[in-house]
Each structure stands twice: as C-alpha cells, then as structure tokens.
Jmol script that loads the backbone (N, CA, C; Angstrom):
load data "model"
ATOM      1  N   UNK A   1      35.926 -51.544   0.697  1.00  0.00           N
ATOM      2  CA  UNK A   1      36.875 -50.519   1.088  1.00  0.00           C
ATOM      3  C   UNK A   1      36.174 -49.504   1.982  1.00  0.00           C
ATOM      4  N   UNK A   2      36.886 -48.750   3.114  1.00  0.00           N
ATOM      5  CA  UNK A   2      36.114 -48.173   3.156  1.00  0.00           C
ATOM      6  C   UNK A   2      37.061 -46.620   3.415  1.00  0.00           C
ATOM      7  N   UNK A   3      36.720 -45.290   3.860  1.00  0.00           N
ATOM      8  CA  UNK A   3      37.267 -43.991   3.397  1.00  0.00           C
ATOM      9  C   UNK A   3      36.853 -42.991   4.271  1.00  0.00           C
ATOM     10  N   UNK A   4      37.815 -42.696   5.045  1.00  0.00           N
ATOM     11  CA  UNK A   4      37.578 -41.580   6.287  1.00  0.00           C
ATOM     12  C   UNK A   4      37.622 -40.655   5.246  1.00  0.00           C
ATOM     13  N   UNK A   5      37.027 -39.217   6.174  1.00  0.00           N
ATOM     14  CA  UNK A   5      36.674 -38.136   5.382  1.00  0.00           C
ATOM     15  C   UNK A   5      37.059 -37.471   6.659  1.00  0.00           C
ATOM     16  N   UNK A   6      38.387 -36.379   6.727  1.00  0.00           N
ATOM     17  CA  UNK A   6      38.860 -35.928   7.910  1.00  0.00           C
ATOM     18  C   UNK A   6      38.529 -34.682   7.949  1.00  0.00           C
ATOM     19  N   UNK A   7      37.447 -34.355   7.028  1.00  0.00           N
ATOM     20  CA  UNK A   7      36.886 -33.017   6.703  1.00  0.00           C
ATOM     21  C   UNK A   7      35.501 -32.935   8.085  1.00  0.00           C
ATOM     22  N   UNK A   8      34.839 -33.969   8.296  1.00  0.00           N
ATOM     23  CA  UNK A   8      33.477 -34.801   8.746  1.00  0.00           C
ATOM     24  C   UNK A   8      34.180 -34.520  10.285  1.00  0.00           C
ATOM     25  N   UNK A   9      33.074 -33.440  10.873  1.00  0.00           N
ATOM     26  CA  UNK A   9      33.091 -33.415  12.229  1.00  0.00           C
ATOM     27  C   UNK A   9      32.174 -34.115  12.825  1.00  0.00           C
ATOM     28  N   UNK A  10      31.510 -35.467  11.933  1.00  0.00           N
ATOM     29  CA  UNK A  10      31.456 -37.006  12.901  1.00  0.00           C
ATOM     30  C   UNK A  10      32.249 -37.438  12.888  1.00  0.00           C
ATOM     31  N   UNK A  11      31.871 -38.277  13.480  1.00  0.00           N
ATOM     32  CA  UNK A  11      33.038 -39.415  12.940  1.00  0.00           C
ATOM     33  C   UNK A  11      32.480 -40.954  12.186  1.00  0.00           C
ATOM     34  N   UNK A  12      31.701 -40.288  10.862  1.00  0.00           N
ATOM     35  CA  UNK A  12      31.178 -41.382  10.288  1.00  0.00           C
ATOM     36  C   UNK A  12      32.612 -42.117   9.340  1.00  0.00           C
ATOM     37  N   UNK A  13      32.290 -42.938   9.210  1.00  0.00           N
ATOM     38  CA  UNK A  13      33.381 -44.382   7.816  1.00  0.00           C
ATOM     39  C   UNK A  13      32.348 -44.740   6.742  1.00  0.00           C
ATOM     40  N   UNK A  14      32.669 -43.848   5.538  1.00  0.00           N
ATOM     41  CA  UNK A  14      31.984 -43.751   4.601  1.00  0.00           C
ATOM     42  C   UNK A  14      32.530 -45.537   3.816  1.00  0.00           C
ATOM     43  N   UNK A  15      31.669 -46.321   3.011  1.00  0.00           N
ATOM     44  CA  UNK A  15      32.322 -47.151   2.216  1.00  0.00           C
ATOM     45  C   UNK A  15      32.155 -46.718   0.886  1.00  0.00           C
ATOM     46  N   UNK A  16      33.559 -47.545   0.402  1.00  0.00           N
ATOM     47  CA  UNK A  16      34.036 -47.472  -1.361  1.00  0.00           C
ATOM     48  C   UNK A  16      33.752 -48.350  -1.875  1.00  0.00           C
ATOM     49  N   UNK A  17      33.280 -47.930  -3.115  1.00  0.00           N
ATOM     50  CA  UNK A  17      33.608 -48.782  -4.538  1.00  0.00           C
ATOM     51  C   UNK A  17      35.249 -49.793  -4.447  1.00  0.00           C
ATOM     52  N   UNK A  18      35.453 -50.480  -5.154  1.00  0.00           N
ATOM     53  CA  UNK A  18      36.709 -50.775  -5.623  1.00  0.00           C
ATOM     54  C   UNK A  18      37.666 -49.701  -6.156  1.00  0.00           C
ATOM     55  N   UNK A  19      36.644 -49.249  -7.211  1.00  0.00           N
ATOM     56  CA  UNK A  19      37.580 -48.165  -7.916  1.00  0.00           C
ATOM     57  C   UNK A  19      37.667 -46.914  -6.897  1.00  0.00           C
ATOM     58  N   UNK A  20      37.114 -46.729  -5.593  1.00  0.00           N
ATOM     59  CA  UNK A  20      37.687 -45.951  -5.122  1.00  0.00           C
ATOM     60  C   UNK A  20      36.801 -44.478  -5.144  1.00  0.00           C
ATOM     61  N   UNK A  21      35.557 -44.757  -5.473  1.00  0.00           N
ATOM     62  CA  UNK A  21      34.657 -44.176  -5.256  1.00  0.00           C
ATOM     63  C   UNK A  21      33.738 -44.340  -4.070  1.00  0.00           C
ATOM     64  N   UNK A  22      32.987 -43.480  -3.706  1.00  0.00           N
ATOM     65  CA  UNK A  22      31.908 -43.743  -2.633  1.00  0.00           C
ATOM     66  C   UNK A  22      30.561 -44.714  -2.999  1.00  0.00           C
ATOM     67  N   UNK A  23      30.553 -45.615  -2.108  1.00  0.00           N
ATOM     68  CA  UNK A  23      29.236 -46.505  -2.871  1.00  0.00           C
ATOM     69  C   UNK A  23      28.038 -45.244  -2.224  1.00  0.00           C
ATOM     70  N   UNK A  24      27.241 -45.904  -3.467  1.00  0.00           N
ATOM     71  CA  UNK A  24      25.863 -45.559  -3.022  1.00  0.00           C
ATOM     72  C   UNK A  24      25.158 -45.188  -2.098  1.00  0.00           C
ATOM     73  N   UNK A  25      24.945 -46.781  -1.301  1.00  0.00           N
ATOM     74  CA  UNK A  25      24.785 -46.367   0.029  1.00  0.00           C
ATOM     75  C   UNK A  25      25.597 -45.875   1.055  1.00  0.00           C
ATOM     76  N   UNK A  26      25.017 -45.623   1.956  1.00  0.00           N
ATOM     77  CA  UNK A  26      26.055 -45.454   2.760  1.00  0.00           C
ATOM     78  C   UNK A  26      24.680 -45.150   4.519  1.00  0.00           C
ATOM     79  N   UNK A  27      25.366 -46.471   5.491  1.00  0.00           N
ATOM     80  CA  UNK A  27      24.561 -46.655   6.617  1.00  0.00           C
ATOM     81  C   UNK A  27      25.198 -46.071   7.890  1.00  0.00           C
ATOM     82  N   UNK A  28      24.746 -45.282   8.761  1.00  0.00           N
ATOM     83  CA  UNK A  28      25.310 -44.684  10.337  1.00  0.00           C
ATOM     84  C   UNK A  28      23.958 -45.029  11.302  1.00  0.00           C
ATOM     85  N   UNK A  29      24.348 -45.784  12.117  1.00  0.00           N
ATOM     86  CA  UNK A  29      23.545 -46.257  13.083  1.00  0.00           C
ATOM     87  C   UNK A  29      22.492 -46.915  12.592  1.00  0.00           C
ATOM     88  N   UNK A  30      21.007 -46.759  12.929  1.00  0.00           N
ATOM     89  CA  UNK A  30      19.849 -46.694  12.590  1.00  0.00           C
ATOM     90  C   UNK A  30      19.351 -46.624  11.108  1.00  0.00           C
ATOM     91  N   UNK A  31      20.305 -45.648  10.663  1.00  0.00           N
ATOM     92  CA  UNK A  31      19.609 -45.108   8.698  1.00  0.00           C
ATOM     93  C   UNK A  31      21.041 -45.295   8.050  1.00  0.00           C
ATOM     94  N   UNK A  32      20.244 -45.394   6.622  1.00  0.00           N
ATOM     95  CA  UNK A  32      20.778 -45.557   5.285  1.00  0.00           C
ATOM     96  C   UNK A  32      20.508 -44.380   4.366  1.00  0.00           C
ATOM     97  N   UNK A  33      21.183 -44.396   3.368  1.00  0.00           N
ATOM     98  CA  UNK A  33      21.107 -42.924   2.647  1.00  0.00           C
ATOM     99  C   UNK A  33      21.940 -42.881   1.629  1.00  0.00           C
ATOM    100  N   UNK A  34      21.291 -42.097   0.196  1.00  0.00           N
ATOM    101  CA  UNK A  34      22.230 -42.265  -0.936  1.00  0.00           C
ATOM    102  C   UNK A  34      23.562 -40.727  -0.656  1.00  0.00           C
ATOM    103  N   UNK A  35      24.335 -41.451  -0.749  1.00  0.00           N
ATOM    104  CA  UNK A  35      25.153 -40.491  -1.651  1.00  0.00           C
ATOM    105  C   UNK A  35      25.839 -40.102  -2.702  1.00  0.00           C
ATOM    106  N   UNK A  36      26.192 -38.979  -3.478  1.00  0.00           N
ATOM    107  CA  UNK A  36      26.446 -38.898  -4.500  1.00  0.00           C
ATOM    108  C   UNK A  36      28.051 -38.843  -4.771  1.00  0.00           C
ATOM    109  N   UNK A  37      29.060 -38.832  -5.815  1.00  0.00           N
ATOM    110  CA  UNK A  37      30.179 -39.358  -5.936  1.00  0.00           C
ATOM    111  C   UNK A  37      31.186 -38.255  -5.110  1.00  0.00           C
ATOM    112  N   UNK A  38      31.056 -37.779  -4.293  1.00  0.00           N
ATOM    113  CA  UNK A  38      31.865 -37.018  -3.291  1.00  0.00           C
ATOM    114  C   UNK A  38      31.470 -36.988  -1.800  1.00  0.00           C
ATOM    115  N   UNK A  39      30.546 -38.135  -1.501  1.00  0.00           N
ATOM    116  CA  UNK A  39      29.952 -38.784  -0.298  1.00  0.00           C
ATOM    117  C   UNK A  39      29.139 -37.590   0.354  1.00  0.00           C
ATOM    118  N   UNK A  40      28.161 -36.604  -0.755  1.00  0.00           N
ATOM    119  CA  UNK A  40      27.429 -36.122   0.169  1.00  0.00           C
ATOM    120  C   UNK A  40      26.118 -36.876   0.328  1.00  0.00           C
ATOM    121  N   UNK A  41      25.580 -36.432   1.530  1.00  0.00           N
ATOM    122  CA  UNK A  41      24.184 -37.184   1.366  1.00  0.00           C
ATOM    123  C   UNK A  41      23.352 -36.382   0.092  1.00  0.00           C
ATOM    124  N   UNK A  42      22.611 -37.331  -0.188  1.00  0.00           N
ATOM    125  CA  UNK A  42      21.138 -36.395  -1.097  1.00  0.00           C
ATOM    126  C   UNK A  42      19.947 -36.562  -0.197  1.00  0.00           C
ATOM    127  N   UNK A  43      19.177 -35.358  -0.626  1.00  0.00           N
ATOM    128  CA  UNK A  43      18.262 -34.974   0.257  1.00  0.00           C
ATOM    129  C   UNK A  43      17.145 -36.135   0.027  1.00  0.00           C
ATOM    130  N   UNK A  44      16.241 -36.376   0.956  1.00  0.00           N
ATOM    131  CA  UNK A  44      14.989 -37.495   0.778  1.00  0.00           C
ATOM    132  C   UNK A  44      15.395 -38.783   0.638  1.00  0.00           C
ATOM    133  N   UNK A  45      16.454 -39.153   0.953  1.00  0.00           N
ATOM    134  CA  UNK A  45      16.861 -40.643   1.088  1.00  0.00           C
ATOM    135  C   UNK A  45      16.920 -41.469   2.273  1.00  0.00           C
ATOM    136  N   UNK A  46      17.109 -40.721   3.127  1.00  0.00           N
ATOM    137  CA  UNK A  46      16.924 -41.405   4.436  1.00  0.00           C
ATOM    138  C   UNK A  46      15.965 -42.634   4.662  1.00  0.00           C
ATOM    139  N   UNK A  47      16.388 -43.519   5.105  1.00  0.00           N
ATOM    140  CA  UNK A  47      15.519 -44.808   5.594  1.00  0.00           C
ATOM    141  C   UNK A  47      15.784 -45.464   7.156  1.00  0.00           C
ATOM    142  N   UNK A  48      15.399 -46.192   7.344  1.00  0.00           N
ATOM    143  CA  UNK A  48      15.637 -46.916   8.319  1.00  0.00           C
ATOM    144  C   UNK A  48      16.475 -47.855   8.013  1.00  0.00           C
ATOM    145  N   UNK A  49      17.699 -48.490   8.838  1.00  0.00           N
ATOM    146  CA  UNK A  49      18.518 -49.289   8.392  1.00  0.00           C
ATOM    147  C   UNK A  49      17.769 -51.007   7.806  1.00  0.00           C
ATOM    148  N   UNK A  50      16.498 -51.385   8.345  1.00  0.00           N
ATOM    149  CA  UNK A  50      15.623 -52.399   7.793  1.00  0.00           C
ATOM    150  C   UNK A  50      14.801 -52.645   6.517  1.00  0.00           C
ATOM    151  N   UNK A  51      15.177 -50.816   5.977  1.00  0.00           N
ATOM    152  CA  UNK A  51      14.879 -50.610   5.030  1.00  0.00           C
ATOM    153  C   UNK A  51      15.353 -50.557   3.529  1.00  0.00           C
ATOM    154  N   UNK A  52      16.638 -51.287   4.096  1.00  0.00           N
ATOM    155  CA  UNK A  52      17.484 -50.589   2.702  1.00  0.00           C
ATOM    156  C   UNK A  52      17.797 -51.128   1.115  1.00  0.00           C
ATOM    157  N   UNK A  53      16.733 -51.811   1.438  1.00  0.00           N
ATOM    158  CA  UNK A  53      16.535 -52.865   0.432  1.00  0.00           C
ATOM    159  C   UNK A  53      15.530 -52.075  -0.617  1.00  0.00           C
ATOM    160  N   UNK A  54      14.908 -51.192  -0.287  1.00  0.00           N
ATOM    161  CA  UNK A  54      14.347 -49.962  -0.609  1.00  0.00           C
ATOM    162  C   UNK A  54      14.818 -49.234  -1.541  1.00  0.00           C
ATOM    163  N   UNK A  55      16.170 -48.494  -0.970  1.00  0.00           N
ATOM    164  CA  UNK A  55      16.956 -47.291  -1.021  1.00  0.00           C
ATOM    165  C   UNK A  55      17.003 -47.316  -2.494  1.00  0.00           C
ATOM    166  N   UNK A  56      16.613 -46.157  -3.647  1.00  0.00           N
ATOM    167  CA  UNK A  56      16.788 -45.983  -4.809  1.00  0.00           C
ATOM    168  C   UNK A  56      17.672 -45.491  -5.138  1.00  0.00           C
ATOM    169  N   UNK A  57      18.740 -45.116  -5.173  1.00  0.00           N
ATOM    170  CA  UNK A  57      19.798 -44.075  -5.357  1.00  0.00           C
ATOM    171  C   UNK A  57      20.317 -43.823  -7.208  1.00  0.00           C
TER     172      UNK A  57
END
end "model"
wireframe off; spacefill off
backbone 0.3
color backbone group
C-alpha cells in the first residue's frame, strides 16, 4: 500500500503496512530510513539505498 501525506512539502509516497500503518522503512531516491508509526523519520537511520538490508528500525 502505499500513503500520500498532503501535509509533506515533498513530494515523497510513504509505504503501508496492510493494516494501514507506515512500514518501517521507508526509501526516497538514494536513502532508506526508519520511521516511526506516524511516518516521521528517526534520527540516525539514514543509509544508502544498497544498504538496506542493514536498516535496524
């Protein structure tokens, strides 16, 4: 699934859970990055998108 956020003066496309939550990850361009259940980023997560096999969230 995935879940515009018309709040977001990007224009990133966050993806969902099923149930309609924000997954975990979440990738824009280049990087990957956790977010937490209201799709903000958390700080120190950033990776490289080759990396995301990594990503601890």
């Amino acid at each position: 699934m995935i879940k515009e956020r018309p709040d977001e003066k990007n224009d990133r496309i966050f993806l969902c859970e099923r149930n309609g939550n924000y997954a975990k990850v979440q990738c824009t361009g280049s990087v990957c990055y956790c977010v937490d259940e209201q799709g903000n980023e958390l700080r120190s997560s950033t990776v490289h998108i080759s990396e995301t096999g990594s990503v601890k969230c």
